[in-house]
N, C-alpha and C positions, 0 to 999 in steps of 0.2 A: 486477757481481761474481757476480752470482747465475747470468746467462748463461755467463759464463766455463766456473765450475765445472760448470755441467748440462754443456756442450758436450767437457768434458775427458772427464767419467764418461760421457756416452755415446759417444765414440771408444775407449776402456777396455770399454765391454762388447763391443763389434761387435767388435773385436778377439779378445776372450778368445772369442767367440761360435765367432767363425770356425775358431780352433785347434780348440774342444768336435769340429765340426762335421768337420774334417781330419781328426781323431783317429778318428773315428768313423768314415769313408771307408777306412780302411788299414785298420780291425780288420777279422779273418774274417769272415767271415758264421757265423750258428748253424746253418750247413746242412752244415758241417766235419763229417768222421767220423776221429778219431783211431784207427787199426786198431792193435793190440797184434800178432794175428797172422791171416792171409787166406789160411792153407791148411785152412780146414776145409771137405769137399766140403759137408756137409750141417751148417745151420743150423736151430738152436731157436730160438724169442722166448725171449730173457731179459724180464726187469725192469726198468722206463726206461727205454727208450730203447736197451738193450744186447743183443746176442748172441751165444749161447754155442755152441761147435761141438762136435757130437755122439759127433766120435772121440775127441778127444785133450784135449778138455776148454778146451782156451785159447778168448779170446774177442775177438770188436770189437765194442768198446764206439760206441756211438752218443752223445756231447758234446750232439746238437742238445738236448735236452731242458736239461741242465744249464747250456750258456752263454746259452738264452732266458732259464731262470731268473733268471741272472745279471745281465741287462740288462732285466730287468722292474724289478729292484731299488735299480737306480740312477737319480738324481731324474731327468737326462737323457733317460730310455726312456720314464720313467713320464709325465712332462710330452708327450714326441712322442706314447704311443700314448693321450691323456685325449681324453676328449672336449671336445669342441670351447665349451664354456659352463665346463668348467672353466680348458681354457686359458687363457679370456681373463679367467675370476679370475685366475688366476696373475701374469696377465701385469701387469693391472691393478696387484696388490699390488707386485711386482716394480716398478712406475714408482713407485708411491707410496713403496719404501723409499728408492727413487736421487732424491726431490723431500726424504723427511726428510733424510737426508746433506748434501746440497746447501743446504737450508736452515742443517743444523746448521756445515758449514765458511763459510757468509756471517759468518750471524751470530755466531760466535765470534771472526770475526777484527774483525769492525764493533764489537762490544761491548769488544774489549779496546782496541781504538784509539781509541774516544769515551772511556773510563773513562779511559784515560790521560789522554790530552788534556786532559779538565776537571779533573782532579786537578792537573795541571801550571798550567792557568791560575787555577782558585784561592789556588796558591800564588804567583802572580806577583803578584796581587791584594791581598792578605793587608797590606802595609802602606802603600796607596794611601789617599789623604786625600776625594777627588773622583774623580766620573765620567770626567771628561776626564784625570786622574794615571791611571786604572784601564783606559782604553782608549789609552793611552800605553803603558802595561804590556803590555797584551796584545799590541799590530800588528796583525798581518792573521790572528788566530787565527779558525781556523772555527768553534768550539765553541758550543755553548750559550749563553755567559755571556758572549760578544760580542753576541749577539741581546738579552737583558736588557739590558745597558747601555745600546745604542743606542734598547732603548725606552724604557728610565729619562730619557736624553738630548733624548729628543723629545719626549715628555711635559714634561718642565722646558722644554723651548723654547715650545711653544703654548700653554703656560699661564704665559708671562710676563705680569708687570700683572697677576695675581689673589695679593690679597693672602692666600686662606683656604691655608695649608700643608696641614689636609689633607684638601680634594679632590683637589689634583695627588697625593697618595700613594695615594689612593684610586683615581684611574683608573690611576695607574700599576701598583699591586696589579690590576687587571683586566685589563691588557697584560701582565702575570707570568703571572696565571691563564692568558690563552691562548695564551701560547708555551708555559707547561710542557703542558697538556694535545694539542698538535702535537705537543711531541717524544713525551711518550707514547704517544702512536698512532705514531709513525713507528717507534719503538723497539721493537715488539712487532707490528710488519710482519713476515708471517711463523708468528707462534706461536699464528695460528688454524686455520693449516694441520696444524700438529704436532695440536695437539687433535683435531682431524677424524679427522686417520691414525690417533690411537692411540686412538679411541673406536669407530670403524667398522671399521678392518681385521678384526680376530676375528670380527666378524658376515659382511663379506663372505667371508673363509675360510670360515666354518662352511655357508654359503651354496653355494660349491662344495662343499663336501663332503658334504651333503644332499644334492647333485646328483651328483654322482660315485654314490654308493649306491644311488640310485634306480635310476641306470642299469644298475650291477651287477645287482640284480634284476628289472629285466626282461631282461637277457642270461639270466638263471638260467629264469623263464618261457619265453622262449624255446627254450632249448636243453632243458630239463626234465631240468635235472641241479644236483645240490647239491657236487658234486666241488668241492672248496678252490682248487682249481686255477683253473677256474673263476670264482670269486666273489673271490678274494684279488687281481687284478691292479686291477679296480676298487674295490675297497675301499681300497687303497694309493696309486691316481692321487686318489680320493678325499680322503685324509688329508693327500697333499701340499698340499694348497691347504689345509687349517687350520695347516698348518707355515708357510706363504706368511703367512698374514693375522698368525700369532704374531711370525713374523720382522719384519712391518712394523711391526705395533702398539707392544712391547717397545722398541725402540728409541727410536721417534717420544713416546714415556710419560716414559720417562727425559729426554731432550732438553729435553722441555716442562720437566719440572720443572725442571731446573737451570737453563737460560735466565728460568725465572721468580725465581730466586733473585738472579742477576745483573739481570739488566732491575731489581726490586724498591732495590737497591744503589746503581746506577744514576740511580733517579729520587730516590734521597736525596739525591744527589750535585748533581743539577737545584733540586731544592729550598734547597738549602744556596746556589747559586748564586744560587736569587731572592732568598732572605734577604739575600746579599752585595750584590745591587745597589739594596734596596730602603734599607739602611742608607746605602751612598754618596749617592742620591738624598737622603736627609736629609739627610744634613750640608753638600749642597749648599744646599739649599734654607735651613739655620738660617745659612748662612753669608750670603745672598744678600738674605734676605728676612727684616726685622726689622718684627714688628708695632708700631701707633701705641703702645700702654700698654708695649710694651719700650723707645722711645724718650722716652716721659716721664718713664719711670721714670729713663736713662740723661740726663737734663737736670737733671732737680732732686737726682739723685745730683752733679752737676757744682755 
């Protein structure tokens, strides 16, 4: 299941990827010059980017300054033009949110289909006399509390001919012990990944974006200018990558939690199950196995 869904959501990005990627092919280039009017002999420098014509006052405006602005600003541009150690934060976090999702639609559809199930077969259960009335009941359920029974069942088999009742409930109580602690592990396959993502991601964002900054100022060294202009397009490729690691963490935080509320329901539900098979085991066993001082008692009652 888990392959399933990764392999769905990553045919879903490369796709969305592709269109980002078309889209971006057909727009202008920022090298466009939108002209208002192109009869003035003799041009001034305006302001941004623009120029004003000397006679008659009209002017063409130069756009390149204003549609770079524009695609500086959008996560798209900012992500192509980052460097390269933030990228692969990005990208990183980016996997890490598409491993939480994927997680989180496994395991919600696993948890609501084991919860049912053992609630259904507990109820099948509910007015069985014996192990063997109780796995009559059940058939060929997969659940939990078939695995209990058949260990209650073989337990009462290898320890026929021992007259002590309760050691066999006592190793059968230690066959309860380690099938509930299997499912427990198997149950929470999974939700040490969410912990990870939503413990780590903010630090790895913050990580690129340390790195984004630093790089900004040595562009600033570099160039030996404090212009905004300048220092804002890496500060902002910068800040994506702590928006990257918020986006993974936040999510992966929440998940954990409520998967721990169900799993926690869950294992009551496991537990309630051992109790149910640890009671049939008895009554098997008082039905089956009558000690010497219950049988004198039952003679000189006679």
């Amino acid at each position: 299941m888990f392959r399933t869904v990764l392999k769905t959501v990553a045919v879903l990005i490369f796709v969305s990827t592709g269109a980002i990627a078309f889209a971006q092919q057909n727009t202008p280039g920022p090298d466009s010059k939108t002209p208002v009017t192109a009869t003035a002999p003799a041009i001034q420098p305006g302001a941004a980017g623009s120029a004003v014509s000397a006679d008659n006052g009209t002017a063409v405006v130069d756009t390149k300054s204003s549609k770079a602005t524009l695609r500086e600003l959008s996560p798209w541009s900012m992500f192509l033009s980052a460097d390269i150690i933030v990228k692969a934060v990005m990208i990183g976090l980016a996997f890490a949110s598409l491993v939480t999702w994927t997680i989180f639609i496994a395991k919600m559809a696993e948890l609501t289909l084991v919860q049912r199930g053992l609630r259904i077969a507990l109820g099948k259960i509910a007015d069985s006399r014996s192990l063997a009335e109780a796995q009559f009941a059940l058939g060929s359920s997969g659940t939990i509390l078939s695995s209990l029974l058949a260990a209650a069942m073989r337990e009462a088999r290898l320890s026929a001919g021992i007259s002590s009742d309760a050691g066999v409930k006592e190793r059968a109580a230690s066959s309860f012990a380690e099938i509930v602690r299997a499912e427990s592990r198997r149950i929470r396959l999974g939700m040490g990944v969410l912990a990870t993502i939503g413990a780590t991601s903010p630090f790895v964002g913050l990580f690129g974006t340390v790195w984004g900054i630093m790089n900004s100022f040595i562009g600033i060294s570099k160039s030996q200018t404090t212009n905004l202009a300048v220092v804002a397009p890496g500060i902002a490729e910068a800040l994506l990558a702590t928006a990257f690691g918020l986006v993974a963490a936040i999510p992966a935080v929440i998940i954990y939690n409520h998967f721990s509320r169900v799993t926690k329901g869950y294992l009551e539900l496991v537990s309630r199950s051992s109790g149910a098979a640890g009671r049939l085991l008895s009554r098997d066993l008082d039905r089956t196995h009558v000690s010497p001082v219950g049988r004198a008692n039952s003679r000189a009652a006679e």
